[in-house]
Every structure is written in structure tokens, then in C-alpha cells.
C-alpha positions in Angstrom: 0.0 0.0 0.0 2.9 2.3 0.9 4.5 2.0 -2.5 1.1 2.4 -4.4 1.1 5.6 -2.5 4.8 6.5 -3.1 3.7 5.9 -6.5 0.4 8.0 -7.3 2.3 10.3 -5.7 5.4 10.9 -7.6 3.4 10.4 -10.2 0.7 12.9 -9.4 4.1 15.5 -9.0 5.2 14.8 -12.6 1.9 15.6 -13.8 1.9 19.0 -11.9 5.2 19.8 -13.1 4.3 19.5 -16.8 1.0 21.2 -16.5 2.6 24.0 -14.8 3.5 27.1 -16.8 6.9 28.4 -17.7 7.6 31.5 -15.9 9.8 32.3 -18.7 7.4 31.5 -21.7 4.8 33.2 -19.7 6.7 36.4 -19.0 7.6 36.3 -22.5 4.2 36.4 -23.9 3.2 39.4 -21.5 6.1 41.3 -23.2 4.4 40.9 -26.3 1.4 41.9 -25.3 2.8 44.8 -23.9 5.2 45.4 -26.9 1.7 45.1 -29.3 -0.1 47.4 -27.2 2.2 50.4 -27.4 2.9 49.7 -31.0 -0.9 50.3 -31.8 -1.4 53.0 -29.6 1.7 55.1 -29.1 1.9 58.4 -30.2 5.5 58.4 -31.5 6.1 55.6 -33.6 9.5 56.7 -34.7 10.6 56.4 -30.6 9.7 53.0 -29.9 11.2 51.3 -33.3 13.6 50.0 -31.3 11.5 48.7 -28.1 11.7 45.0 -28.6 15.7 44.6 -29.1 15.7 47.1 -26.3 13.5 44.9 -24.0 15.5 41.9 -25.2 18.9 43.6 -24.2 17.4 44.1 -20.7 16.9 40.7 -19.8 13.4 41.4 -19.1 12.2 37.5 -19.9 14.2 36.9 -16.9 12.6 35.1 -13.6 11.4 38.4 -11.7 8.8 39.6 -9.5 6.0 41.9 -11.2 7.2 45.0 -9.4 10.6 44.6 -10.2 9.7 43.8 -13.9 7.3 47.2 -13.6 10.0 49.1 -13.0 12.6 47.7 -15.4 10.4 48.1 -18.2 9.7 51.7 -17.4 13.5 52.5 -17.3 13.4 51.3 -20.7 10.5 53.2 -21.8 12.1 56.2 -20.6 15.9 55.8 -21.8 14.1 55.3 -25.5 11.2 58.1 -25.6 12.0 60.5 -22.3 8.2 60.1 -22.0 6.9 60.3 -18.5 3.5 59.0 -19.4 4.6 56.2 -20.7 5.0 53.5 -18.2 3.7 50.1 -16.8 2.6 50.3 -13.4 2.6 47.6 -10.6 -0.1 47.2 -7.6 0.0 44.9 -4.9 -3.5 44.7 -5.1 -4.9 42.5 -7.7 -7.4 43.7 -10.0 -11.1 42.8 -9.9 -11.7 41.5 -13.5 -9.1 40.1 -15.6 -7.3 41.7 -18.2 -9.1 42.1 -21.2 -12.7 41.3 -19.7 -15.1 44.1 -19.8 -16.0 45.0 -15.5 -19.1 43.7 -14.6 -22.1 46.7 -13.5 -20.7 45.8 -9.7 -17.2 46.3 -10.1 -17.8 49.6 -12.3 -20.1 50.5 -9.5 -17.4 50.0 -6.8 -14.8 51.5 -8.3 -16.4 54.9 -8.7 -17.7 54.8 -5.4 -14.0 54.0 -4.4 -12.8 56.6 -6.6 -15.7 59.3 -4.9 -14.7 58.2 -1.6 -10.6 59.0 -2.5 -11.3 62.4 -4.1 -13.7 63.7 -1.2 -10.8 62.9 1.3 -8.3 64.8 -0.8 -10.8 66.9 -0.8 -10.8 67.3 -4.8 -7.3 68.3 -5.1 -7.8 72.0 -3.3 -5.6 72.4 -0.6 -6.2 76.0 0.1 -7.9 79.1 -0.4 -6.9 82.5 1.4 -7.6 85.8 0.7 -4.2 87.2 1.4 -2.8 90.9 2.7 -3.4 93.5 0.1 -6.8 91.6 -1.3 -4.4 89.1 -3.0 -6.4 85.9 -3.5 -4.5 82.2 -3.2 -5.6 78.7 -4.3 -3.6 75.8 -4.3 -3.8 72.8 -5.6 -2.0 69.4 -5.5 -4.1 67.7 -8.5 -6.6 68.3 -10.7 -10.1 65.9 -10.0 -12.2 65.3 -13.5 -14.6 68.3 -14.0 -17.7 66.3 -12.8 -16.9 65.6 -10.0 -14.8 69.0 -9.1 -16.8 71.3 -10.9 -19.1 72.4 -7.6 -16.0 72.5 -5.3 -13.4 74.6 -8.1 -16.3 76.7 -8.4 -17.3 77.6 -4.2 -13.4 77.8 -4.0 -13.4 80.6 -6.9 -16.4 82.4 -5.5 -14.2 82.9 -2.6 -11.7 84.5 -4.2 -13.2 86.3 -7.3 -13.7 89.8 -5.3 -9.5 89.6 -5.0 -7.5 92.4 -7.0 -4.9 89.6 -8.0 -4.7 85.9 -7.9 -2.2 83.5 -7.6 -2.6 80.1 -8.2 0.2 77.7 -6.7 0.9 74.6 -9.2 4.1 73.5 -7.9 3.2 70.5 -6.3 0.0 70.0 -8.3 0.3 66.4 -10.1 -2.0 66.6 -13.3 -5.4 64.9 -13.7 -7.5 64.7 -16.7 -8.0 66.5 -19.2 -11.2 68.2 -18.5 -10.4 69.9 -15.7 -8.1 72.2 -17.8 -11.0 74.6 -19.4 -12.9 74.0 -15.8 -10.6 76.0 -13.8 -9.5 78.1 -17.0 -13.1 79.3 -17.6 -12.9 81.9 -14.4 -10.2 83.8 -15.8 -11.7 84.9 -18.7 -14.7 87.1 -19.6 -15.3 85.6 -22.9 -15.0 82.3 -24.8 -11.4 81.2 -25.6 -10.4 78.1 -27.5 -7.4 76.6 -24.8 -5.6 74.5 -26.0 -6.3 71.1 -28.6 -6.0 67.2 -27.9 -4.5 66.2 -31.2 -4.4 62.0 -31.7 -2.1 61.4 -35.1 -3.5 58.0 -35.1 -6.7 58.2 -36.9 -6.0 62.5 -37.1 -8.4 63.6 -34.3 -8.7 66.7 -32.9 -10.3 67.6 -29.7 -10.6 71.0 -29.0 -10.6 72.8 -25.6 -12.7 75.9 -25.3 -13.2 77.7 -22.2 -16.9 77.7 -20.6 -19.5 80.4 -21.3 -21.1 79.6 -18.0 -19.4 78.0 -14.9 -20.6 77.3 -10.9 -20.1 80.0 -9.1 -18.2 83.8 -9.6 -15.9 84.5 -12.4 -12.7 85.9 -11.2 -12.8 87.6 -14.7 -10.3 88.3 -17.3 -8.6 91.6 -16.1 -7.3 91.2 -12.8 -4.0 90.0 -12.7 -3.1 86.2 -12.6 0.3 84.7 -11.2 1.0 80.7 -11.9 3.7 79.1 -9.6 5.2 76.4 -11.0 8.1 73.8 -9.8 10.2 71.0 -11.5 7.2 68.8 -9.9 4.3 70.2 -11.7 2.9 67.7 -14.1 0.9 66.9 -16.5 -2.5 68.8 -16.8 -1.0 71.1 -14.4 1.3 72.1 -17.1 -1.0 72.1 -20.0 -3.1 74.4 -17.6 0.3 76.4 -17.2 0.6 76.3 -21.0 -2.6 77.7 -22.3 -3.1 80.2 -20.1 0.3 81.8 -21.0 0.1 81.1 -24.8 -3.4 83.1 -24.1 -1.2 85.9 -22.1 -3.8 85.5 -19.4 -0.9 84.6 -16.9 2.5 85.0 -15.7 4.3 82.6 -14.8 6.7 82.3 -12.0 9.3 79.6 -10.6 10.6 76.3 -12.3 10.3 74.4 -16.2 7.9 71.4 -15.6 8.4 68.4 -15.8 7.3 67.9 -19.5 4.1 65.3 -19.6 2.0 66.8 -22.6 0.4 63.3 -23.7 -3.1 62.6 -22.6 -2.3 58.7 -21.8 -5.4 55.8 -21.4 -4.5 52.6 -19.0 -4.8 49.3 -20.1 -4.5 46.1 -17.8 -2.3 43.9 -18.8 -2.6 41.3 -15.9 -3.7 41.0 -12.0 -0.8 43.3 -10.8 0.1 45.3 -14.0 -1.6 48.0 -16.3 0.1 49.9 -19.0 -0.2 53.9 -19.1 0.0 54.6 -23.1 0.5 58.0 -24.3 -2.0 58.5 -27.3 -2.9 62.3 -28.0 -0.8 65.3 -27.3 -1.9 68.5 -26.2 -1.1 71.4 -28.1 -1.4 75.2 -28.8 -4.0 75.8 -31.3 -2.2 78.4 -33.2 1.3 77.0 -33.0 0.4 73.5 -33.1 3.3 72.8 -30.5 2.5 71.0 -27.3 5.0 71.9 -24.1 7.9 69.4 -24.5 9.3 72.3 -26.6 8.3 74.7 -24.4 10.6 77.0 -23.0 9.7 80.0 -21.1 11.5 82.8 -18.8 9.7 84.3 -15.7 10.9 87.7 -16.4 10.0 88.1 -20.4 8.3 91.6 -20.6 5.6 90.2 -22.5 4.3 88.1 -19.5 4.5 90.9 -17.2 1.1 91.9 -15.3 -1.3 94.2 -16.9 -1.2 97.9 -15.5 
């Protein structure tokens, strides 16, 4: 009986062996997945010619965890397009439906009751509003929420400053957001209707365009009054398309550091329990110079960004 055991056992292990997948071969085909993905979707095709002998040279088929492999693959994406946005991103917690499988009406409906429940405790991005000495207004802002969610809260916080003589809006820790929240804020610092900024997408040749609001919640802080922008090496993203209209517009000056440089509207695609792909796909750019703000250069004493008199 012993042996039959020893047997069915050893046996039963063999079986298990060959049924179980290759790390390798498996970590292989998530590379090309990942490799097919951004070669579809990726805004500059001439950057990531080379992705796959880059990849290759990395090692990245390699026995690895997920988060080391994240990161690895990142570097890469970075050394070859010096695109922020572009990046695959690791979580420890694994994701509800599987990659590729549309989320069923219960996990759609937690996640944005997850994703309410985040935004109300950083309360919406706005970290502070003063009214300052000398009836200077001041609103910070760390990131920018989507427009329908933010839209009542950008606009009480804008009510509160819109009987200032001059604003200053601090962006140096602001992170981004989407892209709609770029005319929302925008649309209180002018009196009229003023096309932004465009969302250009060379695949397929779409373009979205960005118009400030004719009506908004709340109080106008109008387009007169003066407007400062501080900026850091840490603002990001929408925060710097934001940044970027506004002074192509010469509704602002700017004051403090060059951005960071993320001017590609990016969508995020799982790719399996622990790891979803941020691909850049559009670019946002002036409407008149058709130039987004990775060749934007700008000095915070140029006389033609000084304040109005």
C-alpha cells in the first residue's frame, strides 16, 4: 500500500510539473502583449522602433517579480522616448476583472464609489484658499479631480476669491489629472470664450478641441485682474498644459521652475492581475502653433508676460 502511495504520488508530482507554466514563456508572452499594445497605440512611432531589441537587451524575460519587472520596463520606456506617461505600473492589489474582460455593472459600480470616496478625502485636489494681505487671492492645488466631480467644489473655492485684486494660483506640487479639468478652472479667468488648447491624436488625425466655458458654478474671477502661476520641477501633467494655455493666451504670468514635460493625454490598459500599461496616445497642443509643451521653453521675467497695468 505504501508503495502504491509512493507511487500515485510521484506520479501525481510529474503531472503537476508539466502542466505547470513556464515562468519564462509566460513572462515572455506578457512582453508581447505589452510590446503590441504600445505599437498600436503610441503616439511616436518613430521612438519605440527599437522597443523590442531594447527589451531583449534588458533581460526582461528573466525570472522576476511583477514590481521589479514594472520598474525595469519603465526604465526602458524612458531611456528610449524620455516620455513620462509612458510607463507600466505595478499594484500589490490585484485587480477585480481580468485583463481584457469588460468590468461587470458591480465592479464599475465600486470603483467609482472608491474613486468618490478617494477624491472627497483629498478633498478634490484643493488644498487651500486664502484671501491674502493686500486683497491678493490664493488657491492651491496638489491635483486636478475630472470636471464632474470638481466642478461644484473649483467653483465655491473661486467664489471665494473672485472679489480679490490679484490671484495667484500655486501649481508647484499640483500632479495633473484629466484633461477636463483644464477649461474648468481656466473658464474663471476669462470674460469671454477662448479656444485653450487642442487634444491632437495622429492616429486616426483627431482633434479635440478645448474651449473655455460660457457659464461656470459660481463667480468669475474675470479676465482683467491679474493672474500669477507658480510652477516647480514637480508640476505635471494637466497642471502644465493648464500652465501652457493660459500663458500662450497671455492671461498669466508665470513664476518659478520648467515642468516636468508630460504633454500626452495617456489611457490605462490592464495587462494582468498586478500590472496595467499607461500609453500616451494624443498630445496636447497650442491651437495656433500646433506645438504641445515638451518644446516649451519659457523665462519668468519676459516683458511680455509681465502683469497688466
Amino acid at each position: 500500500m505504501g508503495r502504491c502511495v509512493t507511487l500515485l504520488s510521484a506520479i501525481f508530482l510529474a503531472c503537476s510539473a508539466h502542466a505547470a507554466p513556464d515562468p519564462v514563456e509566460g513572462r515572455q508572452a506578457t512582453i508581447q502583449g505589452i510590446v503590441d499594445e504600445i505599437n498600436a497605440s503610441y503616439i511616436s512611432p518613430e521612438k519605440i522602433r527599437n522597443l523590442k531589441p531594447a527589451l531583449r537587451r534588458a533581460g526582461l524575460d528573466k525570472p522576476m517579480s511583477d514590481e521589479v519587472f514594472a520598474t525595469a520596463m519603465t526604465e526602458v520606456f524612458a531611456e528610449l522616448t524620455k516620455d513620462p506617461h509612458l510607463k507600466l505600473m505595478y499594484s500589490a492589489e490585484p485587480a477585480a476583472a481580468q485583463p481584457g474582460a469588460a468590468p461587470s455593472p458591480t465592479d464599475l459600480a465600486r470603483q467609482e464609489a472608491d474613486l468618490q470616496a478617494r477624491l472627497r478625502a483629498q478633498n478634490y485636489g484643493i488644498e487651500r484658499v486664502e484671501r491674502l494681505p493686500g486683497n491678493i487671492g490664493y488657491l492651491k492645488t496638489r491635483f486636478f479631480a475630472p470636471a464632474s466631480a470638481s466642478a461644484a467644489f473649483i467653483g465655491a473655492a473661486m467664489t471665494l476669491l473672485a472679489n480679490s485684486d490679484t490671484l495667484i494660483i500655486d501649481l508647484r506640487d499640483n500632479t495633473g489629472g484629466p484633461a477636463d479639468a483644464v477649461p474648468l478652472l481656466a473658464s474663471y479667468l476669462f470674460d469671454e470664450r477662448v479656444h485653450l488648447a487642442d487634444l491632437y491624436t495622429p492616429r486616426g488625425n483627431i482633434t479635440q478641441q478645448q474651449w473655455s466655458s460660457p457659464a461656470v458654478p459660481g463667480t468669475r474671477f474675470g479676465g482683467k485682474k491679474d493672474v500669477y502661476l507658480l510652477t516647480s520641477k514637480s508640476t505635471f501633467s494637466a497642471a502644465e498644459g493648464f500652465a501652457f494655455a493660459l500663458q500662450n493666451r497671455k492671461r498669466v504670468v508665470l513664476v518659478g521652475e520648467t515642468t516636468r514635460g508630460g504633454a500626452h493625454p495617456s489611457r490605462i490598459k490592464p495587462i494582468s492581475p498586478h500590472l496595467s500599461l499607461m500609453v500616451p496616445m494624443s498630445t496636447a497642443r497650442d491651437p495656433v502653433t500646433l506645438k504641445d509643451w515638451k518644446a516649451w521653453a519659457w523665462c519668468p521675467t519676459s516683458p511680455s508676460r509681465q502683469p497688466r497695468r
